[in-house]
C-alpha positions in Angstrom: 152.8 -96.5 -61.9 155.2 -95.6 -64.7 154.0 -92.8 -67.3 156.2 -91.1 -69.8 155.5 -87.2 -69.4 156.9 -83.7 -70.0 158.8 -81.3 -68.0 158.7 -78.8 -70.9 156.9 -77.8 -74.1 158.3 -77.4 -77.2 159.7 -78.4 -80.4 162.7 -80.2 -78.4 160.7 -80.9 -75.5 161.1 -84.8 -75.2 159.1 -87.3 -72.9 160.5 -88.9 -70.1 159.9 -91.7 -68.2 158.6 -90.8 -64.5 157.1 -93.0 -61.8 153.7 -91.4 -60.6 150.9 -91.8 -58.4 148.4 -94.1 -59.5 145.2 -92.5 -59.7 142.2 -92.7 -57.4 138.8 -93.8 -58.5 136.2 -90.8 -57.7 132.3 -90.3 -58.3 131.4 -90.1 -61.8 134.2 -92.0 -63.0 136.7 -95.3 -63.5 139.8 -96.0 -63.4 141.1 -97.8 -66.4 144.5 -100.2 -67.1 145.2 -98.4 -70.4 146.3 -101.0 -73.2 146.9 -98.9 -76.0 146.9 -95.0 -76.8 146.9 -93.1 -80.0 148.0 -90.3 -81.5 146.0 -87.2 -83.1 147.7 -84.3 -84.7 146.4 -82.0 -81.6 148.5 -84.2 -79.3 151.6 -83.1 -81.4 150.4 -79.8 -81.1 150.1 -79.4 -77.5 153.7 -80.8 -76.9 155.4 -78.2 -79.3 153.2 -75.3 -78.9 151.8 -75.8 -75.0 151.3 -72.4 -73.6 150.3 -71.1 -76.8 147.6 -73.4 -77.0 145.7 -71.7 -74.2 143.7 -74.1 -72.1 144.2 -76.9 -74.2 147.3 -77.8 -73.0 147.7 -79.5 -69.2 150.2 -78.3 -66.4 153.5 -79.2 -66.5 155.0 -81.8 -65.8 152.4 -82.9 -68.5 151.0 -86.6 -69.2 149.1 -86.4 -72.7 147.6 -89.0 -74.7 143.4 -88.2 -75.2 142.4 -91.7 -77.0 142.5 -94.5 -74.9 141.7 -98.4 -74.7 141.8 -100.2 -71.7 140.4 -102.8 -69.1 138.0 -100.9 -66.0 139.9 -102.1 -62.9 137.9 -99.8 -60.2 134.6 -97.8 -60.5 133.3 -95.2 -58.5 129.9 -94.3 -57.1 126.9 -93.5 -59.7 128.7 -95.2 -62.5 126.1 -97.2 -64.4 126.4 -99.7 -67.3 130.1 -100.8 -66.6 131.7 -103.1 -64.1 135.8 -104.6 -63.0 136.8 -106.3 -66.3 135.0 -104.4 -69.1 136.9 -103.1 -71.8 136.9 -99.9 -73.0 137.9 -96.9 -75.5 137.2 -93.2 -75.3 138.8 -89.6 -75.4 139.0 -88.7 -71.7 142.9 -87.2 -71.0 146.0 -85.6 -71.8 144.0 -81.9 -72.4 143.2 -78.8 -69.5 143.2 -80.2 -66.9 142.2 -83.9 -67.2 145.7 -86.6 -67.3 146.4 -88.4 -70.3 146.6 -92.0 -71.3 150.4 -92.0 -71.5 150.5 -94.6 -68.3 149.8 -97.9 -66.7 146.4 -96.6 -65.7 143.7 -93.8 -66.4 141.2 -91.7 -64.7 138.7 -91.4 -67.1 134.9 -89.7 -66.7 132.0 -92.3 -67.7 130.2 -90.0 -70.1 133.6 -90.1 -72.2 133.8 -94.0 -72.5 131.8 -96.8 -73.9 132.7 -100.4 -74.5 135.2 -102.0 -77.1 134.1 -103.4 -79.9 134.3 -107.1 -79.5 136.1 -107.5 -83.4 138.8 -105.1 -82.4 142.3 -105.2 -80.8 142.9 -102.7 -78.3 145.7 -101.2 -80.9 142.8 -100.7 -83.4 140.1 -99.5 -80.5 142.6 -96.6 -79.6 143.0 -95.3 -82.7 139.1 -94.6 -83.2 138.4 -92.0 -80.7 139.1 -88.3 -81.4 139.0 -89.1 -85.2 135.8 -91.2 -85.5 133.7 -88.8 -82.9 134.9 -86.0 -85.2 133.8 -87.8 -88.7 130.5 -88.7 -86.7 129.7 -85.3 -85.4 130.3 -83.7 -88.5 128.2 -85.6 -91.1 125.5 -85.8 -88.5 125.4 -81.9 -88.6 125.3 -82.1 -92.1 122.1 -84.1 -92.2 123.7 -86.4 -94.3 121.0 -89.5 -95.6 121.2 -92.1 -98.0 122.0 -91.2 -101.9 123.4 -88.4 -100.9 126.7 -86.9 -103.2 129.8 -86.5 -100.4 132.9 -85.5 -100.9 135.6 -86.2 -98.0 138.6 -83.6 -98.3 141.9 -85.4 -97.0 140.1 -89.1 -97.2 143.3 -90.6 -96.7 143.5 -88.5 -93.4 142.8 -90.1 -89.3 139.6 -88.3 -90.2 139.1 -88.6 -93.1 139.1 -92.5 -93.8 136.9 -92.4 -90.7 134.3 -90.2 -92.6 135.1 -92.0 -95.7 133.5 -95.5 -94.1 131.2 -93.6 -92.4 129.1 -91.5 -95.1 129.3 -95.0 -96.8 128.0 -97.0 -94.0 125.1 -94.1 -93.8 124.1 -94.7 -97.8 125.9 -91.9 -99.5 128.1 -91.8 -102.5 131.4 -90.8 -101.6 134.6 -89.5 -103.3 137.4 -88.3 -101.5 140.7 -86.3 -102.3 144.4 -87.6 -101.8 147.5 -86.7 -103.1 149.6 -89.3 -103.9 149.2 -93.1 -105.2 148.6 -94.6 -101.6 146.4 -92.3 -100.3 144.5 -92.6 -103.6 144.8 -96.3 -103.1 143.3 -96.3 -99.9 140.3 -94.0 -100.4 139.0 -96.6 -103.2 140.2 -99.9 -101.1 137.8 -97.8 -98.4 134.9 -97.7 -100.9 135.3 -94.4 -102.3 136.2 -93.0 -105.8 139.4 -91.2 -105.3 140.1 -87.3 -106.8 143.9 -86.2 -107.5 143.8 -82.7 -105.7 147.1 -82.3 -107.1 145.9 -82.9 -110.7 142.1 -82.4 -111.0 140.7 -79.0 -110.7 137.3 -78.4 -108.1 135.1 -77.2 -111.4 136.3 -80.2 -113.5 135.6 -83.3 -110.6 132.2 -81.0 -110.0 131.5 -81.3 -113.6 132.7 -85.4 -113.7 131.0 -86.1 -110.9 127.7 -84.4 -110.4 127.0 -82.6 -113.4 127.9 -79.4 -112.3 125.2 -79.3 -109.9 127.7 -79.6 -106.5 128.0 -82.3 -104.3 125.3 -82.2 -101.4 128.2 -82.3 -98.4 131.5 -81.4 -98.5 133.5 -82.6 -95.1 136.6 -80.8 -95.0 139.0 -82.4 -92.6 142.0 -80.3 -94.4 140.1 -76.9 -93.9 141.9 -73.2 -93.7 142.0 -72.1 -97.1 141.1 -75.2 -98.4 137.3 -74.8 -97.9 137.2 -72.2 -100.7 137.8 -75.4 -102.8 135.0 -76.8 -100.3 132.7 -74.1 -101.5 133.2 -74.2 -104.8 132.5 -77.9 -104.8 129.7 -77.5 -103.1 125.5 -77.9 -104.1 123.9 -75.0 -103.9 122.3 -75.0 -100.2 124.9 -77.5 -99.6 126.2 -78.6 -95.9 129.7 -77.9 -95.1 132.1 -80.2 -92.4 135.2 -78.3 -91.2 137.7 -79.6 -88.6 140.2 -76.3 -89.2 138.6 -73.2 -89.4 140.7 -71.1 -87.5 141.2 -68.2 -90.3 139.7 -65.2 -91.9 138.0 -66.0 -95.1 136.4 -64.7 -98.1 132.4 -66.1 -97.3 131.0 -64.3 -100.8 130.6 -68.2 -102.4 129.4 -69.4 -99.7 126.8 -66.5 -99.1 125.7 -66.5 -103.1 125.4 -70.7 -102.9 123.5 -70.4 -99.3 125.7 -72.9 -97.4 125.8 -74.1 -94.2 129.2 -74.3 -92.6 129.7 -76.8 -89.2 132.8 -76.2 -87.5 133.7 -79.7 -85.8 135.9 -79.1 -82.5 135.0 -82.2 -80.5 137.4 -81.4 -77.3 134.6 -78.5 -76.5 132.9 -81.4 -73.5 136.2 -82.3 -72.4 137.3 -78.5 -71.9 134.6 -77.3 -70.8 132.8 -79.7 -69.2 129.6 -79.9 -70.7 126.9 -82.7 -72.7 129.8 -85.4 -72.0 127.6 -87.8 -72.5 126.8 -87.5 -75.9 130.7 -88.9 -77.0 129.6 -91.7 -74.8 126.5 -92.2 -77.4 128.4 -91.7 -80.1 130.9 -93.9 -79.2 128.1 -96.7 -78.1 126.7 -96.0 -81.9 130.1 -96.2 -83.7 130.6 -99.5 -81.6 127.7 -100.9 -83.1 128.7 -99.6 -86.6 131.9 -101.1 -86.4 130.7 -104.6 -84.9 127.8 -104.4 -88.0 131.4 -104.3 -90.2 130.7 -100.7 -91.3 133.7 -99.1 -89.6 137.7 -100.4 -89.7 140.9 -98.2 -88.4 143.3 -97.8 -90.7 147.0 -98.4 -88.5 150.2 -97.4 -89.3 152.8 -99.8 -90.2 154.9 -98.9 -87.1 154.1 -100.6 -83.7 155.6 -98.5 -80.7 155.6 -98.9 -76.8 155.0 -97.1 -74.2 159.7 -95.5 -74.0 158.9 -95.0 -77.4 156.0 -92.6 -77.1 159.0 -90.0 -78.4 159.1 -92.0 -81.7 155.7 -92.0 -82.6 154.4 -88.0 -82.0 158.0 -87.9 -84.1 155.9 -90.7 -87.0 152.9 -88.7 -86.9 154.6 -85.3 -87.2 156.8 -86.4 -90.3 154.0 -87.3 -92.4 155.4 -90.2 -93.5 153.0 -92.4 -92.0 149.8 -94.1 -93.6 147.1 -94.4 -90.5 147.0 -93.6 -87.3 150.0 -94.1 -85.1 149.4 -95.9 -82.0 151.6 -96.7 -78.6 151.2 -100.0 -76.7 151.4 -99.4 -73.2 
């Protein structure tokens, strides 16, 4: 089958196009035509930095690509719920030592997968994965509820506009921080009152916003130093979201306010093997929410193929982009 992979790591390290075994079907698991595969900043990641990643990134030669959506062509033995011809979406390769999506077809675990929602393409289905079971994990850690305050950090973000829609569709109020006029565009065309990071201080939209008293969760899908801005914004006993909290910080605010901090690293059952199957429920749940009209990827303007997966990691790692990049296969 033909696959676009790596022979190297690195910031010139550049995919090439390589003809490679299909894979076999094996208990536990299907194999999947792969339609469609996005890309997530820790995709970029792993191609420049690979090594340095630890066990994050695969062997090389490498075939990346984690979010998928596809059509089940075989399943193996003690597969339940899913049959030939079902389509699909889920975050199942292209990390350790599980293959990516980057190819005609997939090996993909059962506990990582659930089925497409009917009102989306396979373009829009990929691009839900990683980012949506993220947003989902970390408001649900949050115990966020209806009339609930939230404020999104980076709502403009793949994460972010997913948690955006999200803490909506769950009966919050939400406002969300951008930094420019589309991405402060979007956040309110996404149901949320948009905050100028760039131009509004945290004490001043605290003030605007909740009368001083803090908003009740703060997800943080921007994180290192930025969740001192997270604290501060925060409710006393508020709940705290983080997607990037790989730094030493200064917890004295959050100590003095009594917050709870949730760090969000949703590749922890796909690395290590462990409560898979609770992606698959998320995903089964966000299905629903999507199909109930509570939940729409944002795309990028940019449509790429499957020789063009060089392209798009190049899109996504420019920053130039609005919404999450996506490769046809």
């Amino acid at each position: 089958m033909k696959a676009m992979i790596l022979n190297s790591y690195g910031e010139t390290a550049v995919f090439e196009q390589a003809d490679i075994p299909k894979p076999t079907v094996k208990v536990g698991h299907v194999v999947l035509k792969v339609a469609a595969s996005s890309i997530n900043t820790v995709d970029t990641m792993i191609k420049t930095m690979g090594e340095d990643l630890g066990g994050l990134a695969p062997a090389l030669p490498a075939l990346l690509g984690m979010d998928f959506a596809g059509t089940i062509t075989e399943v193996g033995a003690d597969v339940e719920g899913y049959q030939v011809g079902d389509e699909v979406y889920g975050c199942a390769g292209g990390l350790a030592d599980l293959p990516g999506a980057l190819a005609e077809y997939m090996l993909a675990d059962a506990n990582l997968i659930a089925l497409k929602p009917k009102n989306l393409t396979m373009r829009e289905a990929a691009a839900l994965p990683l980012v949506a079971i993220t947003a989902y994990e970390g408001l649900q850690r949050a115990n966020i509820s209806k009339g609930q305050k939230v404020l999104v950090h980076g709502g403009s973000g793949g994460v972010g506009h997913i948690a955006v829609q999200l803490a909506k569709y769950f009966g919050s109020d939400v406002y969300a921080t951008g930094g420019g006029d589309k991405q402060l565009a979007l956040i309110e065309k996404l149901g949320a009152t948009s905050i100028n990071y760039k131009t509004e201080k945290v004490a001043d939209y605290v003030e605007k916003y909740t009368a001083a008293q803090g908003f009740d969760i703060v997800f943080d899908s921007v994180g290192g130093e930025n969740l001192l801005n997270s604290f501060e914004a925060a409710a006393l006993n508020g709940q705290i979201a983080s997607t990037t909290a790989m730094l030493s910080l200064d917890l004295i605010t959050a100590h003095m306010k009594g917050l709870s901090l949730h760090v969000v690293f949703m590749l922890i059952p796909m690395l290590h093997n462990t409560k898979r199957e609770q992606h698959a429920a998320i995903l089964r749940h966000l299905t629903d929410i999507v199909e109930d009209g509570g939940l729409t990827p944002v795309l990028d303007e940019n449509s790429y193929d499957l020789t063009q997966v060089g392209e798009a990691y190049a899109r996504l790692s420019s920053g130039q982009g609005m919404g999450k990049v996506v490769v046809e296969i």
